[in-house]
N, C-alpha and C positions, 0 to 999 in steps of 0.2 A: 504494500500500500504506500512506504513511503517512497519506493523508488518512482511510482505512477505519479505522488503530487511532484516529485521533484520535476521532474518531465514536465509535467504541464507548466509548473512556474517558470525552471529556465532554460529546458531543453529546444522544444516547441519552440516559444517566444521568441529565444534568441536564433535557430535555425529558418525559423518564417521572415524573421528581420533582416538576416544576410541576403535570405533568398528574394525578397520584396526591392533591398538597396543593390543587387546585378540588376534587376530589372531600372531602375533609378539611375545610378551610375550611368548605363549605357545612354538614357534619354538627353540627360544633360551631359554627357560628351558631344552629342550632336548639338547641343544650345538650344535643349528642347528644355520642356519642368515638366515634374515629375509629383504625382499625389501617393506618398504611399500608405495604406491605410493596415493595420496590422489588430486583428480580434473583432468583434463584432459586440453589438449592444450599443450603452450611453457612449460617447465619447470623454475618454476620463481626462486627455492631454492632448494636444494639438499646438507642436512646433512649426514653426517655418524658419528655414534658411534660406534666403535669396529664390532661387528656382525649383527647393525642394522642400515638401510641406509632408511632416509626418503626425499621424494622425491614430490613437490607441483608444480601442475599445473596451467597455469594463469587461467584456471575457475574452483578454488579449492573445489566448492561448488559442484560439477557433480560426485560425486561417487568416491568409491576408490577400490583399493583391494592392496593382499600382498600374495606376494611370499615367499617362504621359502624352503631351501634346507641345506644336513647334507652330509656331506663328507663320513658318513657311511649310508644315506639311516635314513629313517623314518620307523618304525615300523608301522603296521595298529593299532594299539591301539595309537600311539602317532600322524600318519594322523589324525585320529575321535577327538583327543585332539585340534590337531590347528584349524581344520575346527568349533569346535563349542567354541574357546574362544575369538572371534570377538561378536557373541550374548553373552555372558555369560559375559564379560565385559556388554555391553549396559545393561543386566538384572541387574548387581550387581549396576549401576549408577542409575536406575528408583528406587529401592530400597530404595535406599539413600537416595534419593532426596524426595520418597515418604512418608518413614518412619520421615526424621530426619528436612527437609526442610518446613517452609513456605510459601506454593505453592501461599496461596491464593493473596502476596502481592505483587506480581510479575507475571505477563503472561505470558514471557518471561522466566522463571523460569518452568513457570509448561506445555510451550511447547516443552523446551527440553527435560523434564521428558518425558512426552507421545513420543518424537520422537525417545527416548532410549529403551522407550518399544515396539519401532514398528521395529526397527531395530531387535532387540533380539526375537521377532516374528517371524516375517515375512522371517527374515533369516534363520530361523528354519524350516524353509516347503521345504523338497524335492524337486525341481523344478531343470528340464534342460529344458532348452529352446534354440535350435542350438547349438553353444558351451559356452552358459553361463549355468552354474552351481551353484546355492545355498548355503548356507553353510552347511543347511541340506541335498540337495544331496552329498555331499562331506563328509558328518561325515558318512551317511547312507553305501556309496562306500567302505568307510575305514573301517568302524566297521562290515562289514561283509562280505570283502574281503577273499576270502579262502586259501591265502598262507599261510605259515608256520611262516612268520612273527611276 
């Protein structure tokens, strides 16, 4: 029981938040802003930094996503960019943590590693489902999009 709340306090939390700031990061390298919103419910906090505005729900642990928009439009090479650097974040943090970290002295330690690789996974897999979207459907949409963009 208490390894489950631990998870939800700062497992979750803090793997939804790297995984929401690839998706962010990328927008604003193009000179886009970025909304990222992390849990669901009242809103308990709401920052903004210049282009990027983060936004926390009182059940912070429930999922997150992030928007992004650019006064001139997103190119379909730079959509396929933000949709896949929410996993590609998670991928570079299991890395890290796999390569450089002693997993074995902490459990806690090596289930955020495996929750960073499930993110960066599993977000990876093309799926629509009603009007939820993937990040791999969204890189897949953009990178082979047929305008001129």
């Amino acid at each position: 029981m208490l390894s489950f709340l631990l998870a939800m306090i700062w497992i979750a939390p803090l793997g939804l938040l790297i995984h929401e700031l690839g998706h962010a990061v990328a927008a604003l390298l193009f000179k886009g802003q970025a909304v990222m919103n992390l849990g669901v419910g009242t809103p308990v906090l709401k920052l903004r930094f210049k282009r990027l505005t983060l936004r926390i729900g009182l059940f912070f642990m429930l999922g997150g996503f992030t928007t992004s928009e650019s006064s001139v439009g997103f190119k379909k090479w730079q959509e396929a960019a933000i949709s896949i650097g929410g996993p590609l974040f998670n991928g570079i943090v299991f890395m890290i943590l796999y390569k450089f970290v002693d997993i074995g002295k902490d459990g806690s330690i090596h289930t955020f590693m495996l929750f960073n690789l499930y993110l960066a996974v599993f977000n990876c897999i093309p799926i629509k489902f009603k009007e939820r979207k993937s990040d791999g459907y969204r890189f897949m949409k953009a990178f082979f999009k047929t305008d001129s963009n």
